[in-house]
C-alpha positions in Angstrom: -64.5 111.0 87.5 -66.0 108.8 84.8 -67.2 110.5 81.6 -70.5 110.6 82.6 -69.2 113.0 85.6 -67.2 115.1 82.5 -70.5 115.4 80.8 -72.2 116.1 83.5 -69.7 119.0 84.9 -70.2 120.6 81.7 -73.7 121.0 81.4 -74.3 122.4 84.9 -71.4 124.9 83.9 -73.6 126.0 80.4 -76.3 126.1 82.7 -75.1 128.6 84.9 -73.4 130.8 82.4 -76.8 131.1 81.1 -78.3 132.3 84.1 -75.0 134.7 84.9 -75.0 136.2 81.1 -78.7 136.4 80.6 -81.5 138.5 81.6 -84.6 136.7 80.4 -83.9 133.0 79.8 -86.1 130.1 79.3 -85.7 126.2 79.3 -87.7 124.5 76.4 -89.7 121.3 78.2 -91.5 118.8 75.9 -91.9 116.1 78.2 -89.5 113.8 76.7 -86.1 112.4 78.0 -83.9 115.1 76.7 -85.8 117.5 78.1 -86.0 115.6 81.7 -82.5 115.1 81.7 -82.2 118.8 81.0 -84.4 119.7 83.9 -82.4 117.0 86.2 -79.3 118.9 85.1 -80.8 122.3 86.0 -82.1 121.3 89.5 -78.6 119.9 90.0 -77.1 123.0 89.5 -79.2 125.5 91.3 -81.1 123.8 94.1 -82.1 124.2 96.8 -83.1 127.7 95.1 -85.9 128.3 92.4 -84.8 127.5 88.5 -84.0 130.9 87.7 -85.9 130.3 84.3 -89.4 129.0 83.5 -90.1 125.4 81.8 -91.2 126.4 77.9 -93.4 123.7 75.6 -94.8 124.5 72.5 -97.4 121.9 72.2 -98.1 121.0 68.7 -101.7 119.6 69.6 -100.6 116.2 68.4 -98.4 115.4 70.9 -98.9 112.3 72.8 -100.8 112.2 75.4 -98.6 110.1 78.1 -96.1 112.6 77.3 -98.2 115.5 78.4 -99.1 113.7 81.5 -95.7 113.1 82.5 -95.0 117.1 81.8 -97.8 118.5 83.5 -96.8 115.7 86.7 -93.2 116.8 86.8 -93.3 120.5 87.3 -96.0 120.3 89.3 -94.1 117.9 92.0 -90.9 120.4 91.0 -93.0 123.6 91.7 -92.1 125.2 88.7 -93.2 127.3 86.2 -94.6 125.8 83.0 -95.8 127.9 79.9 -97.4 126.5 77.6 -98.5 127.9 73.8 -100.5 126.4 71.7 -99.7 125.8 68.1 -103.5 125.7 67.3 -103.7 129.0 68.2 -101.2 130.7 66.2 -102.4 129.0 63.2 -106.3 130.9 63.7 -104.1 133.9 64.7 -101.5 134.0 61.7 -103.9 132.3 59.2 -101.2 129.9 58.8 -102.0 126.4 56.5 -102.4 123.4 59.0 -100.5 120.1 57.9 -102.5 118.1 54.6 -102.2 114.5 54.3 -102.1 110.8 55.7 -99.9 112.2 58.7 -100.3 116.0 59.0 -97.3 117.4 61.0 -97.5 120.5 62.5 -93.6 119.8 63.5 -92.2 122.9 61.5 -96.0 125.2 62.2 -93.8 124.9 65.7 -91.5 127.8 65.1 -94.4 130.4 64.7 -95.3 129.8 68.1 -91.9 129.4 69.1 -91.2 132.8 68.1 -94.4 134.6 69.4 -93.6 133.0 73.1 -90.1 134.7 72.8 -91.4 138.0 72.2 -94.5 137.5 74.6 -91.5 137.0 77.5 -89.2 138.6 75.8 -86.8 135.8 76.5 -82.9 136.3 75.4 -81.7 132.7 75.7 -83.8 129.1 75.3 -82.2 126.4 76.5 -82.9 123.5 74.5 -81.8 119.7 74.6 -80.7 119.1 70.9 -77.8 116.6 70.6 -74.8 116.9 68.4 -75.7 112.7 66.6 -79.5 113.4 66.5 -79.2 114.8 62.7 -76.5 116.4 61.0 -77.8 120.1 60.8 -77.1 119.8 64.4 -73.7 118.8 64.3 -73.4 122.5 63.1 -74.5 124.5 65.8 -72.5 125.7 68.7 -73.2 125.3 72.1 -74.7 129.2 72.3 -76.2 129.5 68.7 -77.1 132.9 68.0 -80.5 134.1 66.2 -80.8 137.1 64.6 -83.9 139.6 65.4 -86.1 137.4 62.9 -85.5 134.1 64.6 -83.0 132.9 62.0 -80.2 130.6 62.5 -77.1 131.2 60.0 -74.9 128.2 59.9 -72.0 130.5 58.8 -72.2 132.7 61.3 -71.3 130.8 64.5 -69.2 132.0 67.2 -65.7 130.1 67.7 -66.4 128.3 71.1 -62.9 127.8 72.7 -61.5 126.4 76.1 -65.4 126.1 77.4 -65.3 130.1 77.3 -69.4 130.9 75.8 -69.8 134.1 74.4 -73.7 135.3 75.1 -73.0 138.8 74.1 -76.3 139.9 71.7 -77.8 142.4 70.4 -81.4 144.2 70.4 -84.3 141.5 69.4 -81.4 139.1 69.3 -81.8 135.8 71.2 -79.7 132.6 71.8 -80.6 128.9 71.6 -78.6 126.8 74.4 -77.8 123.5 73.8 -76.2 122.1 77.3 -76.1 118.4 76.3 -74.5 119.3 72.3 -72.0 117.1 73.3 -73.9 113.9 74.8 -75.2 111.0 72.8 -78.3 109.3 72.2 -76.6 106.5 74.7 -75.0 108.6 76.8 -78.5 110.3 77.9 -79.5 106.5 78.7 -76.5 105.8 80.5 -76.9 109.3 82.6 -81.0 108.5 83.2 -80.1 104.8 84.4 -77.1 106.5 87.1 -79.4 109.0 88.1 -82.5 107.0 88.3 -84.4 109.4 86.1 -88.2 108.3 86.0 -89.3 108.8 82.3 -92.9 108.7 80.4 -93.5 104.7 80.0 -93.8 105.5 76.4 -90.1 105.0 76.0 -90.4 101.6 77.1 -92.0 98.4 75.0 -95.8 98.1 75.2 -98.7 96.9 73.0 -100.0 99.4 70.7 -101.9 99.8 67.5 -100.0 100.8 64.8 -100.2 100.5 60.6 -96.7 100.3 58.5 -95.3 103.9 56.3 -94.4 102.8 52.7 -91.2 103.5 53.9 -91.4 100.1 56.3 -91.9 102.5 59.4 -94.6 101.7 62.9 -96.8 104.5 63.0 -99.7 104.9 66.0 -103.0 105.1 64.9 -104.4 107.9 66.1 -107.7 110.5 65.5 -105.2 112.7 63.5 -103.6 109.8 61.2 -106.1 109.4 58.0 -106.2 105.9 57.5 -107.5 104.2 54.0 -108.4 100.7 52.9 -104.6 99.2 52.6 -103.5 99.9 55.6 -103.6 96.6 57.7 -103.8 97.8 61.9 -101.6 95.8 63.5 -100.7 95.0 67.0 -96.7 95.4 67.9 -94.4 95.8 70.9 -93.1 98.9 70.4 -91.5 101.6 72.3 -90.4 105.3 71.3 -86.9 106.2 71.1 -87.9 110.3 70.4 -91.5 111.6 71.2 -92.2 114.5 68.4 -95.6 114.6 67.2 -97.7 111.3 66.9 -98.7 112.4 63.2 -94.7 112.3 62.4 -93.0 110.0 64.8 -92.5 106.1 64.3 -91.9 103.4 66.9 -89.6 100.3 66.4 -90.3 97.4 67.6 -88.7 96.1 70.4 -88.9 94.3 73.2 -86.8 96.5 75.9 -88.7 96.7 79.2 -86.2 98.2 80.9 -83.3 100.8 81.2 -81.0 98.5 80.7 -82.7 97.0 78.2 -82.3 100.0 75.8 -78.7 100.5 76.4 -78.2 97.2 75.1 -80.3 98.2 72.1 -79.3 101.1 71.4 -75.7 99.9 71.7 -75.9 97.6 68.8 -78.1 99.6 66.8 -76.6 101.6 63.8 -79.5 104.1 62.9 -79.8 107.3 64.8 -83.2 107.4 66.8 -84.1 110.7 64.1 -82.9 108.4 60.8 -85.6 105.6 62.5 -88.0 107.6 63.7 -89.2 110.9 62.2 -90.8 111.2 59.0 -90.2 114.9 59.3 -86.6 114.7 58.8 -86.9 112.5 55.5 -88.8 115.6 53.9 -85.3 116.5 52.0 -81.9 115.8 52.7 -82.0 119.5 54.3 -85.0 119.1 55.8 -83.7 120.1 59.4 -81.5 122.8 58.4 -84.1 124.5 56.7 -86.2 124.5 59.3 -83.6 125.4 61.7 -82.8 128.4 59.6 -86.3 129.8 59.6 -86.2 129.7 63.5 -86.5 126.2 64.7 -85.5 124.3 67.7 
């Protein structure tokens, strides 16, 4: 067995605890190439049967739209069930302030929703495909992170997680957030989608596109939700996405990788985490992840 078969092994084995300690789980499906591998990993370990959870996206409104495609396409072709809520509608329903500014997120307006499709299901478990290098608040969570009946995550109140032994034991209004890939990186996800021949959203890959430069040096689309002023100079790059959050929050690099193999090779010498490059969110604060994660977030 390589690592890639350890890592692998592993995540079909979260997977199925989930389904043998849970009641009512769920497995959070953006679109993007976390999420697909998640989804790969899950029909691994339980076809020929049905998932025994439904595909979950809270869709921001500003999402892109090749991603959206590419989700709607997929579990359609897998015959499985996709939920969708939309943030747009828990704003009118909560009253809640939509993003202000040049690039209006609605990233952390994602957790309301979040929260309202957990109680609409009643789901006790969300699998999710955070990563352990994507950000640092991360690197805190254990593999079952427990919420409390609000939602809340509370860094100092993880579970020990020893000899691969996950403890999903909750309480009432309690859920858990599953993370089966915690221990995968940003490379190894590449190296897993180029064994398995994982088709992705072309987004991922370089392409022409019209973007304007952040003061912070960043590629930003242009889009009808970005509010663009007399400096900005549009420009025409080769980029490509290397996470696909919101398009009012998410940069592209430039590159010129067409191809699988081309982005291992990228990635490998790179020495910036695709969220340090990429989402403006994130630079917010220096807790700006945490926080959110705290108040019920991914």
């Amino acid at each position: 067995m390589d690592y890639l078969d350890h890592l692998e092994a592993e995540a079909i084995h979260i997977m199925r605890e989930v389904a043998g300690q849970f009641e009512r789980p769920a497995l959070l499906f953006s679109g993007g190439k976390d999420s697909i591998t998640l989804v790969h990993l899950a029909l691994k370990a339980f076809r020929p049967g049905k998932l025994p959870f439904p595909l979950v996206h809270v869709d921001t409104g500003h999402n892109f739209p090749e991603v959206l495609e590419f989700r709607d396409k997929l579990a359609q072709e897998l015959g499985e069930k996709l939920i969708v809520r939309k943030v747009e509608d828990t704003i009118k329903r909560q009253g809640l302030q939509d993003g202000k500014g040049k690039f209006p997120s609605r990233n952390a307006l994602q957790t309301y929703t979040l929260l309202e499709v957990i109680e609409e299901f009643e789901f006790d478990a969300c699998i999710g495909g955070a990563r352990r290098d994507e950000e640092k608040a991360r690197a805190k969570e254990r593999i079952f992170s427990v919420r409390d009946e609000f939602g809340q995550w509370d860094p100092k109140k993880q579970r020990p997680e020893l000899w691969n032994i996950y403890n999903g034991r909750i309480d009432q209004g309690e859920n858990v957030r599953v993370f089966p890939i915690s221990n995968w990186t940003e490379l190894d996800v590449w190296n897993y989608i180029k064994r398995e021949k994982i088709e992705l959203p072309h987004i991922y890959f370089s392409h022409p596109r019209e973007c304007i430069y952040t003061e912070h040096g960043q590629l930003m689309t242009t889009n009808e939700f970005v509010t663009l002023s007399h400096e900005d100079k549009i420009v025409t790059k080769d980029v490509r996405y290397r996470t696909v959050g919101d398009m009012t929050c998410t940069a592209a690099v430039e590159s010129i990788a067409y191809t699988v193999d081309d982005i291992i090779d990228e990635i490998t010498v790179t020495k910036i985490s695709e969220r340090g490059a990429t989402r403006m969110d994130d630079r917010a604060s220096e807790a700006a992840m945490e926080d959110r994660k705290k108040n019920g977030y991914f």
